[in-house]
PyMOL commands that place a pseudoatom at each C-alpha (Angstrom):
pseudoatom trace, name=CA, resn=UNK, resi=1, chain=A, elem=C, hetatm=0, pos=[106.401, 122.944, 108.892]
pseudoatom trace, name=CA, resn=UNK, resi=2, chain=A, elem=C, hetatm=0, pos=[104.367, 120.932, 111.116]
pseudoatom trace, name=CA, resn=UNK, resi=3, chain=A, elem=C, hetatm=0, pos=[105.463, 117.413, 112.146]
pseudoatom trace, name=CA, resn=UNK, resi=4, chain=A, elem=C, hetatm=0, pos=[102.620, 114.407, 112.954]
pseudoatom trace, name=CA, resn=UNK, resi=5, chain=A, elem=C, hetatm=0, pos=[103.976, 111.748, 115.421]
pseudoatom trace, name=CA, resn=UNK, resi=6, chain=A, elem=C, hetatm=0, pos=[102.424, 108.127, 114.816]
pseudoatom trace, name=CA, resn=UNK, resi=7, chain=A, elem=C, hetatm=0, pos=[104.030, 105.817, 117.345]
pseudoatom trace, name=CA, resn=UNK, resi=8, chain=A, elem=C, hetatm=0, pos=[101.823, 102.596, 116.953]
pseudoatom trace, name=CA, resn=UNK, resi=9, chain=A, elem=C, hetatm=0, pos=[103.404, 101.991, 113.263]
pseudoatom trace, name=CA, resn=UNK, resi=10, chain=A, elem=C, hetatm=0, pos=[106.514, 100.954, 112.591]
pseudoatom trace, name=CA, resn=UNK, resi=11, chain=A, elem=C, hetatm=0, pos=[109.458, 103.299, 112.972]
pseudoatom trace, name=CA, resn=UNK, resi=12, chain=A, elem=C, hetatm=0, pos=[110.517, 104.009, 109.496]
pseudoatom trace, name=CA, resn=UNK, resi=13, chain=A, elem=C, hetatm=0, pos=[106.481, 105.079, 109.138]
pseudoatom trace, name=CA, resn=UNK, resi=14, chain=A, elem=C, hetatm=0, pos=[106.284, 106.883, 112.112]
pseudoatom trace, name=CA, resn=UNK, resi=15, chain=A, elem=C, hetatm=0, pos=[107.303, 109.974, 111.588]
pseudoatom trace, name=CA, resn=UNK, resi=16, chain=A, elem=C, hetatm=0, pos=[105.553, 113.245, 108.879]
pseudoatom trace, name=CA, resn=UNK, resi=17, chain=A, elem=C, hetatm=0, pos=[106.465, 116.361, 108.181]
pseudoatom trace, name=CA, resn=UNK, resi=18, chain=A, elem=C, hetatm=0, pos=[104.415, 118.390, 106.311]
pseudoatom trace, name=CA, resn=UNK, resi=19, chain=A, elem=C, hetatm=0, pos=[104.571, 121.980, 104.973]
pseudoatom trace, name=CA, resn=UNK, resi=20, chain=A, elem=C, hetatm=0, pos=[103.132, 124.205, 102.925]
pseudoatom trace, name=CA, resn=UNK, resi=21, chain=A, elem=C, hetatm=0, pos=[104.864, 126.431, 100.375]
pseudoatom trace, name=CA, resn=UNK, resi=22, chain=A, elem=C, hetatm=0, pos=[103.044, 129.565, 98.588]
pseudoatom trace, name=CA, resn=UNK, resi=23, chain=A, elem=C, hetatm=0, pos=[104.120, 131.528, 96.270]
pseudoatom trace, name=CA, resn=UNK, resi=24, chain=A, elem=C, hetatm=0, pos=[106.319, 128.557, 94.449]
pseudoatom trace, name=CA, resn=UNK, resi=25, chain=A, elem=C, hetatm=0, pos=[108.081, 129.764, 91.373]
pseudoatom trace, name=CA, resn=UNK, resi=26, chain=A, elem=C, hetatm=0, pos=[109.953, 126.354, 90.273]
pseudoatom trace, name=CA, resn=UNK, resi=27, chain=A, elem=C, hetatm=0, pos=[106.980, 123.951, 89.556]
pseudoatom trace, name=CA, resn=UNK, resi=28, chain=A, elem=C, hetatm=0, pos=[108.268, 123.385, 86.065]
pseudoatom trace, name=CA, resn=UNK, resi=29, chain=A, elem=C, hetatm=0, pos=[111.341, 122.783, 86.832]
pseudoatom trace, name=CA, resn=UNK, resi=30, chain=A, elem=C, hetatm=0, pos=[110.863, 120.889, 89.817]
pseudoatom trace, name=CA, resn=UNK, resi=31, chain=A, elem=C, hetatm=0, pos=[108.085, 118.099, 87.595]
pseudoatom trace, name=CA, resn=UNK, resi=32, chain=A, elem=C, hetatm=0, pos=[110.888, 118.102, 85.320]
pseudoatom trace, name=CA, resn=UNK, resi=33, chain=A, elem=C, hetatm=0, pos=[113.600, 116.800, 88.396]
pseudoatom trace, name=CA, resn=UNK, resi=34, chain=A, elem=C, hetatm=0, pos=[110.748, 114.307, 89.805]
pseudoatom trace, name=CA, resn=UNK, resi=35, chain=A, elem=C, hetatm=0, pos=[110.378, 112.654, 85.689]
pseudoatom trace, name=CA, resn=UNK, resi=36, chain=A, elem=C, hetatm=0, pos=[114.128, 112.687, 85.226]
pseudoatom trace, name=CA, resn=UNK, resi=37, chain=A, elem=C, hetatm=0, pos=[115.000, 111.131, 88.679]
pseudoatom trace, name=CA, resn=UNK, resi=38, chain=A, elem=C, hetatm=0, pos=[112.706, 108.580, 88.245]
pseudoatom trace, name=CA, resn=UNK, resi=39, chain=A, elem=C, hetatm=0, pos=[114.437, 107.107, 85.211]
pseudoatom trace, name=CA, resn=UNK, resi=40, chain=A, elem=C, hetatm=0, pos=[118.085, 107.772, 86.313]
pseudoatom trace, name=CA, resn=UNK, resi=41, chain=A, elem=C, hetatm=0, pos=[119.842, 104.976, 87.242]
pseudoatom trace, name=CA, resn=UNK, resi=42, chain=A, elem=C, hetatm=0, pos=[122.710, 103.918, 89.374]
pseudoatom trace, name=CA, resn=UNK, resi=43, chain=A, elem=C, hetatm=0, pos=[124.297, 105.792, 92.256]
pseudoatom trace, name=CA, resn=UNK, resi=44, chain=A, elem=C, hetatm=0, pos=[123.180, 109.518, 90.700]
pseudoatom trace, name=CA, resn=UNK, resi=45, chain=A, elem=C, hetatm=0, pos=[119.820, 107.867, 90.084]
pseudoatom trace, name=CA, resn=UNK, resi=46, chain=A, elem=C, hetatm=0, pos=[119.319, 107.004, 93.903]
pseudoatom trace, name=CA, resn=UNK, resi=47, chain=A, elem=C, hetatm=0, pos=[120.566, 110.259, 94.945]
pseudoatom trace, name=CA, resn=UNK, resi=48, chain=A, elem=C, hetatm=0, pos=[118.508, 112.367, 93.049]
pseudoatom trace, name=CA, resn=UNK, resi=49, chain=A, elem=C, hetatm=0, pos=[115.667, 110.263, 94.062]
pseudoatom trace, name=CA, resn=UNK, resi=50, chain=A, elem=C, hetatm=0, pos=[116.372, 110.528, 97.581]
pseudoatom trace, name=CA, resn=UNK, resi=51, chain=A, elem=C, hetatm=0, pos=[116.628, 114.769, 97.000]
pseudoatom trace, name=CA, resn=UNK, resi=52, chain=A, elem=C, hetatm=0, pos=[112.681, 114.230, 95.712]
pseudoatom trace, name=CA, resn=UNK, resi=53, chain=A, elem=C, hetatm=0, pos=[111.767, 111.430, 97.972]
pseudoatom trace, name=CA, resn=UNK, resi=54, chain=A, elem=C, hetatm=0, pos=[108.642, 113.686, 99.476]
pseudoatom trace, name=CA, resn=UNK, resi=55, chain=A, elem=C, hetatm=0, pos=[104.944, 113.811, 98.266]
pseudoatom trace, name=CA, resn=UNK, resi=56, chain=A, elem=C, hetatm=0, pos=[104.324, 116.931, 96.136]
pseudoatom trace, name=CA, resn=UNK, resi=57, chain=A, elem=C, hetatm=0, pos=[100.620, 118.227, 96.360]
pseudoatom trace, name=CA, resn=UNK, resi=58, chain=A, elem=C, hetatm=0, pos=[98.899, 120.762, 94.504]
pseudoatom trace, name=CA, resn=UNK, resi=59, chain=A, elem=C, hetatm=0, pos=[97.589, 122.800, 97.992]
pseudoatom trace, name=CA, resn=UNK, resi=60, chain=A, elem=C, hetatm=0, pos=[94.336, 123.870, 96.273]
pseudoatom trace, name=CA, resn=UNK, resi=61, chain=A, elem=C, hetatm=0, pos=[92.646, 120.316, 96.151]
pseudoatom trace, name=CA, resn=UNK, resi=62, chain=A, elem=C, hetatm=0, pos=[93.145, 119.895, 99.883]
pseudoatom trace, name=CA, resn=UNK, resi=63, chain=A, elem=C, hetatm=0, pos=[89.934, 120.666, 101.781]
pseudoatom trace, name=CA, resn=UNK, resi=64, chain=A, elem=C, hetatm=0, pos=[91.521, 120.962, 105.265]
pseudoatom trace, name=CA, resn=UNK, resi=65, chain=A, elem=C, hetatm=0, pos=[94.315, 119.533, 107.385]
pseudoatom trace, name=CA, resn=UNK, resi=66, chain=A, elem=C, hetatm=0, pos=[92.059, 116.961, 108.329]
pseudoatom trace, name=CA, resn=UNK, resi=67, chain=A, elem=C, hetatm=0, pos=[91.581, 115.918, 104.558]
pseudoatom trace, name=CA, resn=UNK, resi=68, chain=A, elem=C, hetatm=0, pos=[94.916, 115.871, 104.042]
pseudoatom trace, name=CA, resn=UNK, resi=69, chain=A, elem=C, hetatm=0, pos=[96.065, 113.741, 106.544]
pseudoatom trace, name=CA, resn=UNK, resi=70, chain=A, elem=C, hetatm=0, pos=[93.653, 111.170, 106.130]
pseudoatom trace, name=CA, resn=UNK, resi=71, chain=A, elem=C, hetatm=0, pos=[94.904, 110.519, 103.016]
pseudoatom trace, name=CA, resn=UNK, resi=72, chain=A, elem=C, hetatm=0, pos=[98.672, 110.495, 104.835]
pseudoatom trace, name=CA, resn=UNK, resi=73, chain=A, elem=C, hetatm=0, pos=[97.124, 108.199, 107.197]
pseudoatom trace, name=CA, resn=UNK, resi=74, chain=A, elem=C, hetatm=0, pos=[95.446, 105.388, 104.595]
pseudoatom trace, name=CA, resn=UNK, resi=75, chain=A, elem=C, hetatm=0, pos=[98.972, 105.689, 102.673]
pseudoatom trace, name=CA, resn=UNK, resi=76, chain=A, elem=C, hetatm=0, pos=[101.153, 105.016, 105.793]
pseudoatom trace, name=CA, resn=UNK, resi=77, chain=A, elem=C, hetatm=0, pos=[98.670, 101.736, 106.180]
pseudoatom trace, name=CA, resn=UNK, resi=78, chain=A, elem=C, hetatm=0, pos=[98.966, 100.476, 103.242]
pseudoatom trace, name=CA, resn=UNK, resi=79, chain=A, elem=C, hetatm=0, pos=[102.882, 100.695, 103.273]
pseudoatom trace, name=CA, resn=UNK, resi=80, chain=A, elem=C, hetatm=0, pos=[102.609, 98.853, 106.564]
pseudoatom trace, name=CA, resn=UNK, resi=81, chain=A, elem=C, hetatm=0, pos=[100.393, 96.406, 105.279]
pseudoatom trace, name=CA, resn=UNK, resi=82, chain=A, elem=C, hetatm=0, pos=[102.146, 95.629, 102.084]
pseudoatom trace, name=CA, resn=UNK, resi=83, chain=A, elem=C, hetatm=0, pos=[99.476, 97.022, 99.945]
pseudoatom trace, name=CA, resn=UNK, resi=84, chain=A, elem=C, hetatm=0, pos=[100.574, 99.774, 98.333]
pseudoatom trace, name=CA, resn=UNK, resi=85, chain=A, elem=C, hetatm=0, pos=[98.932, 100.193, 94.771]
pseudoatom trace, name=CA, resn=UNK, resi=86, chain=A, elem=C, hetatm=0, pos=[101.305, 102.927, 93.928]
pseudoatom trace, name=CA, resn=UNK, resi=87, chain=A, elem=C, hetatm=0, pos=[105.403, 102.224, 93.726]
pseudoatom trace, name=CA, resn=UNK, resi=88, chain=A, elem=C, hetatm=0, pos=[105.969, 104.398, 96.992]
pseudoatom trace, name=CA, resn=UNK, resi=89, chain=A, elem=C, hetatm=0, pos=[104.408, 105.819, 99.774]
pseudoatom trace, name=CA, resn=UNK, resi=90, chain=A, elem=C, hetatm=0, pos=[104.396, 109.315, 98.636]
pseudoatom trace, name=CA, resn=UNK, resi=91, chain=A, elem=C, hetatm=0, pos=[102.928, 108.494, 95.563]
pseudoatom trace, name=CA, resn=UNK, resi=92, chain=A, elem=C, hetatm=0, pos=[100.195, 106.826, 96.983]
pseudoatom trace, name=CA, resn=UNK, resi=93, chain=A, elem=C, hetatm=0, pos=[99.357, 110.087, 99.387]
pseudoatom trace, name=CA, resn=UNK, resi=94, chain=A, elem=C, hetatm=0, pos=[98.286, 111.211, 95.991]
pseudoatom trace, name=CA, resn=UNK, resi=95, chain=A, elem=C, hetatm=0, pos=[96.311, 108.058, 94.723]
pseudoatom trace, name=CA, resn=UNK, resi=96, chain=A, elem=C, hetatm=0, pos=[94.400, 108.380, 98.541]
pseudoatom trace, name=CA, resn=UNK, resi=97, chain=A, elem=C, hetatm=0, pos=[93.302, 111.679, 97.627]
pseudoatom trace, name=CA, resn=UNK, resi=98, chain=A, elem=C, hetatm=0, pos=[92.118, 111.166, 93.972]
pseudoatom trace, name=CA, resn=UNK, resi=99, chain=A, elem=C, hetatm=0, pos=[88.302, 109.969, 93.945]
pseudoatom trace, name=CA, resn=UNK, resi=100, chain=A, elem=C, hetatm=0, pos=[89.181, 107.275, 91.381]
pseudoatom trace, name=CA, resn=UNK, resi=101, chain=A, elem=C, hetatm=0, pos=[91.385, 104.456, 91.154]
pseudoatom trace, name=CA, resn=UNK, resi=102, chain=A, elem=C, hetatm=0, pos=[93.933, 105.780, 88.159]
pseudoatom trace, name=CA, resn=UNK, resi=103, chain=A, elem=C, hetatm=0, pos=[96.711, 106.983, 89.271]
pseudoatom trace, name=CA, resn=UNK, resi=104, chain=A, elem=C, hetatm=0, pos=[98.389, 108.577, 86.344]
pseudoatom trace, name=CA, resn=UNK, resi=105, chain=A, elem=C, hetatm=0, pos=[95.042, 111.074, 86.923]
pseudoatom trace, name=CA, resn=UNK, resi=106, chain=A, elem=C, hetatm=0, pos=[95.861, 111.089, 90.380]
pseudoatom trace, name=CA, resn=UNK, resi=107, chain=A, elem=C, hetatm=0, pos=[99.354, 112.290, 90.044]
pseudoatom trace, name=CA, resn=UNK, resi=108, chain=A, elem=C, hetatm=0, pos=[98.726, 114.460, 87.091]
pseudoatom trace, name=CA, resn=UNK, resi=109, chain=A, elem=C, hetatm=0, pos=[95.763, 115.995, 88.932]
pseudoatom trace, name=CA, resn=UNK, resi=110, chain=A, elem=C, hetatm=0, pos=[97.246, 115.729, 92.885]
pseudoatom trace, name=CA, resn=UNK, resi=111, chain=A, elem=C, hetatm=0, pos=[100.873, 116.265, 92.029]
pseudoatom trace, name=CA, resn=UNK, resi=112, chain=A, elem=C, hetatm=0, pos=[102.833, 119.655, 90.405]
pseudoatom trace, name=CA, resn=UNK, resi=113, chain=A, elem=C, hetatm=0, pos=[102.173, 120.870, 87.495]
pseudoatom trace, name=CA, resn=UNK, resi=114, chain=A, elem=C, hetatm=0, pos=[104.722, 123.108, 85.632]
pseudoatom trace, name=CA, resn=UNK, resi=115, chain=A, elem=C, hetatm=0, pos=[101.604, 126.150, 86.584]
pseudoatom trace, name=CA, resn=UNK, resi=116, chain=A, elem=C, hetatm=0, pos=[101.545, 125.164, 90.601]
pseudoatom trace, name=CA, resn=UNK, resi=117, chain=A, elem=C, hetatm=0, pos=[101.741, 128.043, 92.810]
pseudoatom trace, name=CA, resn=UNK, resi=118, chain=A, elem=C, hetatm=0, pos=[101.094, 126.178, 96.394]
pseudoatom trace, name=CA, resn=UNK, resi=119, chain=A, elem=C, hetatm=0, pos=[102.422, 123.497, 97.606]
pseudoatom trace, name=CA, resn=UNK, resi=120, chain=A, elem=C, hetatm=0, pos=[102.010, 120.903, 100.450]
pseudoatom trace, name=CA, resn=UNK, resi=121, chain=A, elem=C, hetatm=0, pos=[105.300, 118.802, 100.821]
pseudoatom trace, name=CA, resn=UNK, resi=122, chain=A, elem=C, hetatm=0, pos=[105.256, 115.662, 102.795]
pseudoatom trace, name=CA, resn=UNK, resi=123, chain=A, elem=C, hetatm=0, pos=[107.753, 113.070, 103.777]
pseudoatom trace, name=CA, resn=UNK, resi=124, chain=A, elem=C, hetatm=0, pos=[106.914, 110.273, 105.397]
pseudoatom trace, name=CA, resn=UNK, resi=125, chain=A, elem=C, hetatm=0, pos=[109.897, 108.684, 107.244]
pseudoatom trace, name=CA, resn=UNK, resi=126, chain=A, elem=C, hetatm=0, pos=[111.832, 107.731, 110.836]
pseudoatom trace, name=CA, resn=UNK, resi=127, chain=A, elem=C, hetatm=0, pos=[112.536, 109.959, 113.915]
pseudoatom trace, name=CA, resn=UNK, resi=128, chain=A, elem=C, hetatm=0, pos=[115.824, 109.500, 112.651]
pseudoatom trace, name=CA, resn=UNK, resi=129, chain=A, elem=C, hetatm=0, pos=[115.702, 111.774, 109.817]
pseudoatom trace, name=CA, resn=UNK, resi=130, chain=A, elem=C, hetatm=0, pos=[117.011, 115.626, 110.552]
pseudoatom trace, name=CA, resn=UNK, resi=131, chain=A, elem=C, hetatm=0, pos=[117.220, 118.866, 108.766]
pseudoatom trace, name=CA, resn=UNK, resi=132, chain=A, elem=C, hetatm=0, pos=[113.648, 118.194, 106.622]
pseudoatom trace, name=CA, resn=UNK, resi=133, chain=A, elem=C, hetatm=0, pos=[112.441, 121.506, 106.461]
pseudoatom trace, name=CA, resn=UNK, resi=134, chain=A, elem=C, hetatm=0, pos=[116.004, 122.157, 104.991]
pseudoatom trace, name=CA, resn=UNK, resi=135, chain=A, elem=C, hetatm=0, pos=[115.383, 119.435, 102.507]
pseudoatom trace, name=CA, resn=UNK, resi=136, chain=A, elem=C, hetatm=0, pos=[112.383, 120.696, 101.081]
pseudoatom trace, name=CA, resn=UNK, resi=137, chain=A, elem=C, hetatm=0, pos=[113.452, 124.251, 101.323]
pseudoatom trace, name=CA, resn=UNK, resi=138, chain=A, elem=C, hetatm=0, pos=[116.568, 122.827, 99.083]
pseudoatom trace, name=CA, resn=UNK, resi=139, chain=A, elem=C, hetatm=0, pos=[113.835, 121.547, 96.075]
pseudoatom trace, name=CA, resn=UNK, resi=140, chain=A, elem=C, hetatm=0, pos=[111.102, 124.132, 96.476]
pseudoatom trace, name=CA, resn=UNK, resi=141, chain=A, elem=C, hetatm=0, pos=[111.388, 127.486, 95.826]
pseudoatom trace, name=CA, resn=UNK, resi=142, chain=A, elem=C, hetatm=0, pos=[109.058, 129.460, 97.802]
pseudoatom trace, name=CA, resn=UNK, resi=143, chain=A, elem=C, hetatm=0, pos=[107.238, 130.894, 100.642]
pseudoatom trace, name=CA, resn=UNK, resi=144, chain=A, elem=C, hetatm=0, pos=[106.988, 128.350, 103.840]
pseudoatom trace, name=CA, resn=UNK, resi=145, chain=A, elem=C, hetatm=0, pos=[103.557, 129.278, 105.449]
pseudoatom trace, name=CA, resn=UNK, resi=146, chain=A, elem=C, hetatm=0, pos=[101.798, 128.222, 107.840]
pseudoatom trace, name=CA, resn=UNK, resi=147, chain=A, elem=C, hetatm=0, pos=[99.535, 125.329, 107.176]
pseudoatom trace, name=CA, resn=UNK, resi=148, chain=A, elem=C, hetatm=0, pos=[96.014, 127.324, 108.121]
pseudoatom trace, name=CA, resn=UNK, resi=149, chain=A, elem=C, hetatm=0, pos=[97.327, 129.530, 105.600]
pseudoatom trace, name=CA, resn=UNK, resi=150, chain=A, elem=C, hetatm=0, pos=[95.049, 126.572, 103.512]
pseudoatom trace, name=CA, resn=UNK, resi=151, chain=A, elem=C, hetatm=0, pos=[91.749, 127.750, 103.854]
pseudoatom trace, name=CA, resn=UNK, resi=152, chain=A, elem=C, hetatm=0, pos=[92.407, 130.620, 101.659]
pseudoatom trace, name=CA, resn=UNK, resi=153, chain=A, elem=C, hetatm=0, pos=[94.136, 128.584, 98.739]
pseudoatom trace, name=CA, resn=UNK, resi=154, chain=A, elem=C, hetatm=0, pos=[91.603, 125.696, 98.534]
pseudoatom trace, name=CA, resn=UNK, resi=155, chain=A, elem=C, hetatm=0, pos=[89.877, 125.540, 95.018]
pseudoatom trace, name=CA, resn=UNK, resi=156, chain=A, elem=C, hetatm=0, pos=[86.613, 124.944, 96.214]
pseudoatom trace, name=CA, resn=UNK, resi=157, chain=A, elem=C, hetatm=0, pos=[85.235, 124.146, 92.810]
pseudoatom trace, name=CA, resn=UNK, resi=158, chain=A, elem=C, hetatm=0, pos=[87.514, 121.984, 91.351]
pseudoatom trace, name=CA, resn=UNK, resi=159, chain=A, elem=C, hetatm=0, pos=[86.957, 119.922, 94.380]
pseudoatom trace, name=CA, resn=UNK, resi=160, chain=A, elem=C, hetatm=0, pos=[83.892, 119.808, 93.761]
pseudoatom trace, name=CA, resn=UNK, resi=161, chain=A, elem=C, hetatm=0, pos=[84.194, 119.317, 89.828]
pseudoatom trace, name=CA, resn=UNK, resi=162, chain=A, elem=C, hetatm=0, pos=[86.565, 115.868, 90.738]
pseudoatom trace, name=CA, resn=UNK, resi=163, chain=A, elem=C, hetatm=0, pos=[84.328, 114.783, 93.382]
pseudoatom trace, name=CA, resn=UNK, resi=164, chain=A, elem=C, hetatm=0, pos=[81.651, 114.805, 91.209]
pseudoatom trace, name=CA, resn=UNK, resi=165, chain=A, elem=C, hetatm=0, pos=[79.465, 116.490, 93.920]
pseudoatom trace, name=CA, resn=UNK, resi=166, chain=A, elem=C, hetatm=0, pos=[77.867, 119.809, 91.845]
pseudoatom trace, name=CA, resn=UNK, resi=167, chain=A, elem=C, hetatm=0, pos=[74.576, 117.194, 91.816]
pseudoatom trace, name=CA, resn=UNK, resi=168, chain=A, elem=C, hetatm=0, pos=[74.327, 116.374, 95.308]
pseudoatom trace, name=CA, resn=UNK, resi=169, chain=A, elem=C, hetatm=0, pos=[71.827, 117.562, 97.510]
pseudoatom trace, name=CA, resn=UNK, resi=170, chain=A, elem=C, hetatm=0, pos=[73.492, 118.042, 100.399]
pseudoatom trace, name=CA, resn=UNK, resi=171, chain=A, elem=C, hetatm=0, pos=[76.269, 120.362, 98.796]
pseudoatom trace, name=CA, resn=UNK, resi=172, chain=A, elem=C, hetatm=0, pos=[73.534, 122.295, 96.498]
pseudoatom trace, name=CA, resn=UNK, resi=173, chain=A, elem=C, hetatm=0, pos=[71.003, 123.271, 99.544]
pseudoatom trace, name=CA, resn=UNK, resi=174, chain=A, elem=C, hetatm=0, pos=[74.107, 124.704, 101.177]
pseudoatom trace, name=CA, resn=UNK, resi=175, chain=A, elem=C, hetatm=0, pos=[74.812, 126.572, 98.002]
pseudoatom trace, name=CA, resn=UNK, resi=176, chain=A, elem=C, hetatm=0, pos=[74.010, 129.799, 99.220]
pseudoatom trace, name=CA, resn=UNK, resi=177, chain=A, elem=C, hetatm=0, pos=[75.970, 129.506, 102.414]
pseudoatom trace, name=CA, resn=UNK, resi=178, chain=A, elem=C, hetatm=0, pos=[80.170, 129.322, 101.595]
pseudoatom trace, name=CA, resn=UNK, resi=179, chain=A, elem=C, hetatm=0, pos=[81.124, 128.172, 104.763]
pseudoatom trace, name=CA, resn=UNK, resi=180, chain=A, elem=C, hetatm=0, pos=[78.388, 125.817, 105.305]
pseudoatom trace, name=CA, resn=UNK, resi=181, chain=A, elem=C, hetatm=0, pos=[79.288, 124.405, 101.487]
pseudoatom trace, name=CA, resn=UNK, resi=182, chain=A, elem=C, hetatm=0, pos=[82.853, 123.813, 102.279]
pseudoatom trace, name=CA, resn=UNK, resi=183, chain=A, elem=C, hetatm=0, pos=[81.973, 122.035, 105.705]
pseudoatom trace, name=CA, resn=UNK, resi=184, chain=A, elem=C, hetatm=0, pos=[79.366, 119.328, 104.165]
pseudoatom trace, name=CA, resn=UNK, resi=185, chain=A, elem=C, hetatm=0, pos=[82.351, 119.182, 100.730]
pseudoatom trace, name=CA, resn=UNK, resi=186, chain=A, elem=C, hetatm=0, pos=[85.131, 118.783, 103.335]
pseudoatom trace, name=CA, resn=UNK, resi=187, chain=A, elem=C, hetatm=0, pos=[82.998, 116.188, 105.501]
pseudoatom trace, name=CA, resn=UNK, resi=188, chain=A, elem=C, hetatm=0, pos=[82.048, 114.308, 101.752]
pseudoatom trace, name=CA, resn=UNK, resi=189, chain=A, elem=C, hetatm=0, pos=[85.762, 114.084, 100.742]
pseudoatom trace, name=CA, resn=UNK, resi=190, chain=A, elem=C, hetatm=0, pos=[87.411, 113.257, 104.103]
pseudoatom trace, name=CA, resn=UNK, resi=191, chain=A, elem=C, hetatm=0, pos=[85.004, 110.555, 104.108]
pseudoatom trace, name=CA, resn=UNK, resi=192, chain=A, elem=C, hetatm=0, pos=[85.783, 109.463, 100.626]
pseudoatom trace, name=CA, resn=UNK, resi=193, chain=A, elem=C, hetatm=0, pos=[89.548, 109.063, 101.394]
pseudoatom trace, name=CA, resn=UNK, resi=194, chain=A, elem=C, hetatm=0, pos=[88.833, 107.216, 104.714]
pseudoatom trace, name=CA, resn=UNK, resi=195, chain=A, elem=C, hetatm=0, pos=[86.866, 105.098, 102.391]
pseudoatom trace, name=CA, resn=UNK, resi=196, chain=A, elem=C, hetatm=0, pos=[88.895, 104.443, 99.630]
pseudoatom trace, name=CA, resn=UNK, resi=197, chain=A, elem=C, hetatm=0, pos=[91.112, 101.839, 100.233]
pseudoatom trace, name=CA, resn=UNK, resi=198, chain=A, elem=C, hetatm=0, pos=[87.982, 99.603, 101.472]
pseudoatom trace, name=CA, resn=UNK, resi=199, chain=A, elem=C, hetatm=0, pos=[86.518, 100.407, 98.387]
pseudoatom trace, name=CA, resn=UNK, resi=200, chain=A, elem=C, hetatm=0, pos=[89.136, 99.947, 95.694]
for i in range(1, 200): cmd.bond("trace and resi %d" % i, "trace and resi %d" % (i + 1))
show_as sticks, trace
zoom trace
């Protein structure tokens, strides 16, 4: 688990821990807890709530760290500023990263699916908080890797499918060159989260 520090926000935004889990074998089950605890109510309502209260991301539409957290980054901002277009934080990590503005596609593409077998779990919170990885190792059943470990799970196509970028010039004369292809798709998407919240 790696943990980003962001000490020019507010305190309760400050803080993100973010790791990535291969090998998952309770996706199904685990959609199934994040549906249900979002229509319990009362005191067992909030606490199962607060047992899912991370953002749950399909690893193999992340491009790179960098990616990742810019989309991390543009949802922390728009919690601070009141903006959120989503009902929480985490669920707006996964509007950030979807290239259009529906976010019923963005969590059914950016979220777990009952067939997800890596998975990037981030919780956005205060320095306050302790025992996280513990948290997430309590919901997600799986391998904890190491988050370079991402280079080999990204689904370079899809990407490319969702970004609509299969036509573009810059990603077809690289075509021929994988690690060039993934740079100039990487550089296309970061930009297009950076962008996003300008543009919606």
């Amino acid at each position: 688990m790696q943990t980003f520090r962001y000490s020019h926000l507010p305190p309760e935004l400050s803080v993100v821990h973010v790791a990535l889990f291969t090998n998952v074998t309770n996706s199904a089950a685990l959609r199934s807890r994040i549906v249900r605890a979002s229509q319990l109510e009362g005191l067992e309502g909030d606490s199962e709530r607060e047992a899912v209260n991370f953002a749950f991301i399909d690893a193999r539409l992340i491009c790179s760290i960098l990616h990742l957290q810019t989309a991390i980054y543009q949802a922390i901002l728009a919690q601070a500023h009141e903006s959120l277009r989503t009902k929480t934080v985490h669920s707006e990590i996964l509007w950030a990263l979807n290239p259009t503005n529906n976010i019923s596609e963005a969590i059914r593409r950016y979220g777990v699916s009952d067939g997800t077998t890596s998975l990037i779990v981030v919780r956005v919170t205060s320095p306050g908080l302790k025992d996280v990885e513990k948290l997430m190792r309590s919901v997600v059943e799986g391998t904890l890797s190491p988050l370079e470990e991402l280079s080999r799970i990204t689904d370079w196509a899809s990407i490319k499918k969702y970004y609509k970028l299969n036509g573009e010039p810059a990603v077809q004369e690289a075509s021929k060159d994988p690690a060039r292809e993934h740079f100039i798709v990487d550089e296309i998407v970061t930009s297009s989260v950076a962008m996003k919240s300008v543009m919606a």
